[in-house]
N, C-alpha and C positions, 0 to 999 in steps of 0.2 A: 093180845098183850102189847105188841109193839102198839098198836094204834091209839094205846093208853100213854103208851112214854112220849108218842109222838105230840101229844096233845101237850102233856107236860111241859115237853120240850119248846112247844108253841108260848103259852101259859107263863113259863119260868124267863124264854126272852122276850116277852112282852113287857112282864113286869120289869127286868134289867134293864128295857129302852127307860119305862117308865123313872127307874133309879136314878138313871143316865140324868134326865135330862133333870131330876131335883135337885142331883149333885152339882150341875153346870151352873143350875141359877145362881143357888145355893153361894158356889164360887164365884160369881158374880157381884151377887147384891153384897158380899162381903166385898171384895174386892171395889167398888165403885160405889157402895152406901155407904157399908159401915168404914169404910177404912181399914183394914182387919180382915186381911186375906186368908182364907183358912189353908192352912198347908195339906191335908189330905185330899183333898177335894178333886186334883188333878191325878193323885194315883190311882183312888177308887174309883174315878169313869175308864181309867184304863184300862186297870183289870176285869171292870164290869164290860166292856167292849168287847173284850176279849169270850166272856161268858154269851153274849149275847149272839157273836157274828158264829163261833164255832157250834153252838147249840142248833141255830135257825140253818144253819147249814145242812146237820145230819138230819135236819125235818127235810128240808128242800132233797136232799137225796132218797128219804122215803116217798114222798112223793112227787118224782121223778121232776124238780125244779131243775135240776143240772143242766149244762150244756152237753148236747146229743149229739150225734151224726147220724141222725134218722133220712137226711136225703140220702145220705150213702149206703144205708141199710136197707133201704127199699128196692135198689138197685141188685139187690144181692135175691141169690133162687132163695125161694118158701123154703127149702129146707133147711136154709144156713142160717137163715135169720134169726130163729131160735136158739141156734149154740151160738149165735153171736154175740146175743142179748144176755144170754148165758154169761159167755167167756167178760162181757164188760161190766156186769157183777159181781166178778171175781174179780176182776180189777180191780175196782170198786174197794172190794170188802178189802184185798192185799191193804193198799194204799189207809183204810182207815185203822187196820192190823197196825200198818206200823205207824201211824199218829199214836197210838194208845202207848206203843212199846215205848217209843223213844219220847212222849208226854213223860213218860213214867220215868225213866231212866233221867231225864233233865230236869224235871223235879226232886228226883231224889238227891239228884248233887248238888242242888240250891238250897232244898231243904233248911238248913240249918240258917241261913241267914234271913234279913226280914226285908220286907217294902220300905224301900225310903216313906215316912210319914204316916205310915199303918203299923199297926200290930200285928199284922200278916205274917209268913212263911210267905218267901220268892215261891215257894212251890205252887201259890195259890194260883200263878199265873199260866201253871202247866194242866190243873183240875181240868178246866174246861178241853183242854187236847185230848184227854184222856176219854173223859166222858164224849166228847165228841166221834174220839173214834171208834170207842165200844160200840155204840150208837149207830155210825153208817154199817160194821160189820154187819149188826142186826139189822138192818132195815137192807141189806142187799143180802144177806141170806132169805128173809123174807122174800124178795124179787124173785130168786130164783127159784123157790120151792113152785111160787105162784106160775112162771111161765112153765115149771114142770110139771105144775099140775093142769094147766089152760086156764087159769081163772088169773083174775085181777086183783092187782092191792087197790085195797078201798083208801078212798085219800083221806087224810085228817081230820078234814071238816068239810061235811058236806054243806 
């Protein structure tokens, strides 16, 4: 199941780089053809940025893209290095626990107001925190089932 959302997750910030960059011409060729700069154009690559770098991230955490201290863990006896690897996936999953809680919490307090230049909810710019960090919890609980069971997370795309 994860390696379904993972893929999603891939899929969903490909397409937002894709957005990204129609919104920017888009803001451009108005801006320096037509004369007739569009006013949204510069909120909705922000908030689309926003969707794009927190989404590709919880992939990068399933598949172990992050930055590591693997010289430091090799140094350590066979025995530790699995609760170590362990204990940095709870880490992990803490730290993406509370991206979701407090996404959630500053969302709700924006809620009611909008995006200068969108018909949005401000809250739209907390979604992506939210989903991003449901997202790493599952993909480090994932980690850890796997080093407790000795097998491997199969990566995104092979």
């Amino acid at each position: 199941m994860n390696i379904l959302l993972a893929r999603g997750g891939v899929i969903a910030s490909v397409a937002g780089l894709l957005l990204i960059i129609v919104v920017v011409i888009w803001q451009v060729v108005g801006r320096y053809v037509l004369n007739d700069s569009p006013t949204w154009t510069e909120s909705l690559a922000l908030v689309l940025i926003l969707y794009v770098t927190l989404i590709g991230a919880a992939v990068g955490v399933r598949d172990a893209g992050h930055i590591g201290m693997e010289s430091l863990l090799v140094l350590a006896p066979a025995i530790w290095q699995r609760r170590i690897e362990i204990l940095i996936h709870v880490l992990v999953a803490v730290f993406g626990a509370a991206m979701a809680y407090n996404g959630w919490l500053l969302g709700a307090s924006v809620a009611p107001y909008k995006l200068a230049n969108l018909e949005l909810s401000e809250a739209a710019r907390y979604v992506p925190l939210v989903l991003s960090g449901g997202l790493i919890v599952l993909f480090s609980i994932e980690h850890m089932l796997a080093l407790i069971q000795d097998k491997a997370v199969p990566p995104t795309w092979n």
